[in-house]
C-alpha positions as CSV (number, residue, x, y, z in Angstrom):
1,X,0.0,0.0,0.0
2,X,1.3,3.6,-0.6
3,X,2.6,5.3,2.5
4,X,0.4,8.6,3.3
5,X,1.0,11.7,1.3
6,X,2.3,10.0,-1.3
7,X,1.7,12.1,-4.5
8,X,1.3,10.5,-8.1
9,X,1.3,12.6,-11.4
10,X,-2.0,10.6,-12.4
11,X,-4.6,8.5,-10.0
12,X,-7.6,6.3,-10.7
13,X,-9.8,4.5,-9.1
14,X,-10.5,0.8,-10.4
15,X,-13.1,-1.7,-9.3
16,X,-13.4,-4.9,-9.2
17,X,-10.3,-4.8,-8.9
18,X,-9.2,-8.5,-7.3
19,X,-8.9,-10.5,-10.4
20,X,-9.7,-10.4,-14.1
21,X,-9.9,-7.5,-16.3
22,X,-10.0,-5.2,-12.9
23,X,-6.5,-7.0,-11.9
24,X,-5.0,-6.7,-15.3
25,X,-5.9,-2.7,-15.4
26,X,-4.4,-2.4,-11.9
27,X,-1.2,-3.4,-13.0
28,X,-0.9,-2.3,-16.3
29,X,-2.0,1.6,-14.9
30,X,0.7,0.7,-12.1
31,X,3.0,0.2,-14.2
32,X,2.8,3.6,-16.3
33,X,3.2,5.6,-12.8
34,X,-0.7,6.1,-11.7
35,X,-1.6,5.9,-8.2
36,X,-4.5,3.6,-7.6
37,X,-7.4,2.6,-5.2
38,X,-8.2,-0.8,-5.6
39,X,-11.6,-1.7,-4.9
40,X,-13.4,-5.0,-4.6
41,X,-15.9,-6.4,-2.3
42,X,-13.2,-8.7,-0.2
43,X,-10.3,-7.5,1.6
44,X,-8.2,-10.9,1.0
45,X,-8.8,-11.3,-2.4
46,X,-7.1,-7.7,-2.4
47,X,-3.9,-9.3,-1.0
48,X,-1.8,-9.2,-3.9
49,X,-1.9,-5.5,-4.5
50,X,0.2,-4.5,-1.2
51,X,3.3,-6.1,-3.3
52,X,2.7,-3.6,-6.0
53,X,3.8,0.2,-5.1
54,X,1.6,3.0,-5.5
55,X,-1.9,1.3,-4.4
56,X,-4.2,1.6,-2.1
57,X,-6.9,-0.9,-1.1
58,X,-10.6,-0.4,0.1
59,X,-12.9,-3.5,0.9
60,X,-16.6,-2.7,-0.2
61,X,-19.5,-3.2,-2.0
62,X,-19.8,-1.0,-5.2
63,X,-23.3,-0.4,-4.4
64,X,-22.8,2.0,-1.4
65,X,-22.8,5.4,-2.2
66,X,-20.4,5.6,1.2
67,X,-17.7,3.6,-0.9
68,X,-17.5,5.0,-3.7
69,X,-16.8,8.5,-2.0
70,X,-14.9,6.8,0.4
71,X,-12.9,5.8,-2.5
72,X,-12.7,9.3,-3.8
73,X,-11.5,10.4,-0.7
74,X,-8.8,8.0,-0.4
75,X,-7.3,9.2,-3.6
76,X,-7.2,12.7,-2.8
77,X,-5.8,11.9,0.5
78,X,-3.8,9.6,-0.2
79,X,-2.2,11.0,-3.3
80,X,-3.6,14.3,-4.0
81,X,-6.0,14.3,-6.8
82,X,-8.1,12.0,-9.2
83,X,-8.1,11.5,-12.9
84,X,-9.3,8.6,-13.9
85,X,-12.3,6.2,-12.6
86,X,-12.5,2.6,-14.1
87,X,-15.8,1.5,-12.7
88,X,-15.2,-2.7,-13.6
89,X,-17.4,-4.5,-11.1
90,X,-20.5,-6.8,-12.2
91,X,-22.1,-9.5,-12.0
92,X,-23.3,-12.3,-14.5
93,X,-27.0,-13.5,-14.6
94,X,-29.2,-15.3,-16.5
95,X,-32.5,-17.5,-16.0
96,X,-36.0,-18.4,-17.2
97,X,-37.5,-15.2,-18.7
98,X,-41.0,-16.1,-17.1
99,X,-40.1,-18.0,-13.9
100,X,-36.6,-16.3,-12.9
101,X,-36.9,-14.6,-9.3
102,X,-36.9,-11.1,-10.3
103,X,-34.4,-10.6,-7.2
104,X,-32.0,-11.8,-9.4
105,X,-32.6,-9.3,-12.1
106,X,-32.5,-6.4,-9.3
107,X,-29.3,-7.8,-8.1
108,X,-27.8,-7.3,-11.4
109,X,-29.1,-4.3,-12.4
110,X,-27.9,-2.9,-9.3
111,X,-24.3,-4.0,-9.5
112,X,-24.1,-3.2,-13.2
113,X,-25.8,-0.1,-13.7
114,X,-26.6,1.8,-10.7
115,X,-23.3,1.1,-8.9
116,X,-21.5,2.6,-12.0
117,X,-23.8,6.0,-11.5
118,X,-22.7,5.8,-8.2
119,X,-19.2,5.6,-9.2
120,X,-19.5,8.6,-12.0
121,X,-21.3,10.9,-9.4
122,X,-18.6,10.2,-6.7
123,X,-15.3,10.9,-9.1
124,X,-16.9,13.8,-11.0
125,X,-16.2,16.5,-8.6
126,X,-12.7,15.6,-7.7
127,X,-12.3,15.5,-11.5
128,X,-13.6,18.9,-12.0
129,X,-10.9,19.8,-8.9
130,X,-7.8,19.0,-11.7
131,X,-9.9,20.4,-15.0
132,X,-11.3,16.9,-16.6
133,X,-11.2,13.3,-15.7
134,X,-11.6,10.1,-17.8
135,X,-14.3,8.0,-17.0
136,X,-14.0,4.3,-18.6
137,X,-17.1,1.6,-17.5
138,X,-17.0,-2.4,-18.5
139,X,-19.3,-3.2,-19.9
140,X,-19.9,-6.2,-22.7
141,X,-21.0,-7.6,-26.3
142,X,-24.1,-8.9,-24.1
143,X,-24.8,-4.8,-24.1
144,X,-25.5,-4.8,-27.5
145,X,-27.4,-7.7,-28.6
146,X,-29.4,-10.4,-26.8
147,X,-28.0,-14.0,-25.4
148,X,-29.8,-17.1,-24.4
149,X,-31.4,-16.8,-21.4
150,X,-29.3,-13.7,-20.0
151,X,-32.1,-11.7,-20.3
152,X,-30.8,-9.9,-16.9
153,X,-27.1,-9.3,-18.0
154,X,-28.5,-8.3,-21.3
155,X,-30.9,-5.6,-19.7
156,X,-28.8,-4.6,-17.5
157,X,-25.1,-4.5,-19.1
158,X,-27.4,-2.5,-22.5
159,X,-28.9,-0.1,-19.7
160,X,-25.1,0.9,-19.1
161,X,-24.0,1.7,-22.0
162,X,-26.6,4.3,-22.4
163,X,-25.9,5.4,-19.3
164,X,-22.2,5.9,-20.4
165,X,-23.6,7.6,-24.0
166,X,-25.6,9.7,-21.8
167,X,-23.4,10.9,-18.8
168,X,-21.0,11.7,-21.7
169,X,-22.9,14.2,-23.1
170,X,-23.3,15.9,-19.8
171,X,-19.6,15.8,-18.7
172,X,-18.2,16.2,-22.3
173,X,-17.7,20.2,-22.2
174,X,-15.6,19.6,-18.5
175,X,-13.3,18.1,-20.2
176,X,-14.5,14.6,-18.1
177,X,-14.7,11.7,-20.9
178,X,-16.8,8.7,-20.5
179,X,-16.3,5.4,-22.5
180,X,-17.7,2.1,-22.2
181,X,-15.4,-1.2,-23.3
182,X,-17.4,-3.9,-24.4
183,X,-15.2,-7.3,-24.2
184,X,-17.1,-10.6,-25.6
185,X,-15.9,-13.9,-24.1
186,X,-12.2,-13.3,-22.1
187,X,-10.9,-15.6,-19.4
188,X,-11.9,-14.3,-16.1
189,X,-12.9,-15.9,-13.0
190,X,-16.5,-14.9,-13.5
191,X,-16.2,-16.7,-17.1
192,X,-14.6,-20.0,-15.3
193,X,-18.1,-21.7,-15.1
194,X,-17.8,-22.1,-18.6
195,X,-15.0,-23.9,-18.7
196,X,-16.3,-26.4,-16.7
197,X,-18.4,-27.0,-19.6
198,X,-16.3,-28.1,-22.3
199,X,-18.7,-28.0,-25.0
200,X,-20.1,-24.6,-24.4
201,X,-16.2,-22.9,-23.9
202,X,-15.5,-24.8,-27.2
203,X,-18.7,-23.3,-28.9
204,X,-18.3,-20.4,-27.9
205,X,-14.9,-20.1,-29.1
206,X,-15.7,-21.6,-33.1
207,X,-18.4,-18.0,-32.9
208,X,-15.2,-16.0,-32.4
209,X,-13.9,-15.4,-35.8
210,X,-10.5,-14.7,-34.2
211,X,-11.2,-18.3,-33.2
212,X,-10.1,-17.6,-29.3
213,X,-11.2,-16.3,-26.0
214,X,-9.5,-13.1,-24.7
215,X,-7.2,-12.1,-21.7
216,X,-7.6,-9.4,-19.3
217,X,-4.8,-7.7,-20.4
218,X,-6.2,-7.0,-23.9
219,X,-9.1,-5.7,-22.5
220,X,-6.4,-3.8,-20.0
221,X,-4.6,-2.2,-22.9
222,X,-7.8,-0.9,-24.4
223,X,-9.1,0.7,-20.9
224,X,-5.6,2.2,-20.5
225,X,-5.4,4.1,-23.9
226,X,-9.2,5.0,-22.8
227,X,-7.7,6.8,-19.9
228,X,-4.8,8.0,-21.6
229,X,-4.4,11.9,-22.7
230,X,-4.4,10.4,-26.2
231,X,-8.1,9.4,-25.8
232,X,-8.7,12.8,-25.2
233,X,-11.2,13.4,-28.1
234,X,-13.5,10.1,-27.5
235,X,-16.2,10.1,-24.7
236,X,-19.5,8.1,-25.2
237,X,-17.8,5.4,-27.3
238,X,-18.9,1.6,-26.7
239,X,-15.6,-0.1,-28.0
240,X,-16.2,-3.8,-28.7
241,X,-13.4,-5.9,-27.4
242,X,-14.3,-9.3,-28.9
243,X,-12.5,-10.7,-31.6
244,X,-14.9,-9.7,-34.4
245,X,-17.8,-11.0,-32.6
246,X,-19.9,-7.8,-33.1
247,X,-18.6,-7.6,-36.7
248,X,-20.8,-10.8,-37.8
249,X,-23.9,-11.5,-38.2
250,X,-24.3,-14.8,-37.0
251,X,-25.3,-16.4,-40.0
252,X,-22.0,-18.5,-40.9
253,X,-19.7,-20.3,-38.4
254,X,-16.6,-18.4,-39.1
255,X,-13.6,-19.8,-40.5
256,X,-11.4,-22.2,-38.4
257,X,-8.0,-20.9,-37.0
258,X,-5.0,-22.3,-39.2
259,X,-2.7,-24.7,-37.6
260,X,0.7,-22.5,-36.9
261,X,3.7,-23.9,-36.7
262,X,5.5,-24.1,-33.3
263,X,7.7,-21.2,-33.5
264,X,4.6,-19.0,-34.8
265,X,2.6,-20.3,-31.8
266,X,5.2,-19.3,-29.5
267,X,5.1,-15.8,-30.9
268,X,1.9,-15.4,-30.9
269,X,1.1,-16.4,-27.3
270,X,4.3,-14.1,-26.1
271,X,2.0,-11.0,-27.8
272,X,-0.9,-11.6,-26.3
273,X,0.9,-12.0,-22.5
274,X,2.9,-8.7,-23.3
């Protein structure tokens, strides 16, 4: 954890931050110099982020509208200002349209919309404090088209994105940009249920016409250009992340990956990891 009034040229805040995309953003921001408050709703799954300099961790749910300022707070004390908010939490869901508890679809509406208003609303003034702020929200290729019985995630993870187009037409002439990315399937631990299924992870995978699931850190590198000064001139965007999956229509199975030969593999796999 950063020692107290420790200063950082740029700071954001990132939920969800234990594992997965929120992880891989964490450390790829870390590593280009940002201070960072690391949120997610467990304190020990947090552990890993007091070996890496420059962060600081708060345990909550993204619900509260007591974390997220809390979280705001922390970055201003801790390292005197805020720049960028990466508001990565969510949930899955998915059920019976007709005979699914509609606790469930609350639950996920919650997490995946109205925390992320919570989020905006908390970082917008300490953003205005330093003249502008960038805003990015996860959110997914379920946001812009329907799935199988994910009617909740659909609504829900859809419901965002507007909220993103929206709050970015509000925000745009402060200077504060907001963006949503939209990854399709990427190996997280909330995607790990599907690999206990081999045939679905393998389905899924032959709809991909890159003809592979995706990392965190690709999804990483896209956030981090998001809140980069290069990004400057996007807000309201919803970026698909997905390996052409948004490109297709759906109509053909897309062409199977080539065998490569070893040496290619190798390469290849060293350029996703870097």
């Amino acid at each position: 954890m950063a020692d107290d009034g420790v200063t950082a040229e740029r700071v954001a805040i990132v939920t969800g931050a234990a594992s997965g995309i929120g992880r891989a953003t964490v450390e790829l921001l870390a590593s280009r110099g940002f201070g960072i408050v690391a949120i997610d709703l467990d304190a020990d799954r947090l552990e890993w982020a007091h070996r890496v300099d420059r962060i600081a961790v708060v345990a909550g749910d993204v619900c509260s509208e007591e974390l997220n300022q809390h979280a705001v707070d922390v970055a201003v004390e801790r390292f005197g200002r805020l720049d960028a908010s990466v508001l990565n939490a969510g949930v899955p869901g998915s059920g019976d349209l007709i005979t699914a508890p509609l606790d469930l679809f609350d639950r996920v509406f919650e997490v995946n919309v109205r925390a992320v208003l919570l989020g905006i609303r908390a970082a917008v003034p300490a953003m205005r404090a330093v003249g502008g702020g960038r805003i990015t929200v996860t959110a997914s290729t379920s946001g812009l088209a329907g799935d199988p019985l994910m009617w909740p995630y659909n609504t829900a993870k859809a419901g965002v994105i507007n909220l993103v187009r929206a709050a970015a037409v509000d925000l745009a002439a402060q200077d504060i940009t907001v963006n949503a990315v939209c990854p399709g399937p990427t190996e997280t631990q909330m995607t790990a249920g599907i690999k206990q299924v081999p045939q679905r992870h393998e389905d899924l995978r032959r709809a991909i016409p890159a003809q592979r699931w995706g990392t965190p850190e690709e999804i990483a590198a896209v956030i981090g250009f998001l809140v980069s000064a290069e990004a400057s001139f996007i807000t309201g965007a919803a970026i698909p992340v997905d390996g052409g999956i948004t490109a297709s229509t759906g109509q053909f199975r897309p062409a199977e990956r080539q065998p490569q030969p070893p040496n290619q593999q190798a390469r290849t796999k060293a350029r996703i990891r870097s």
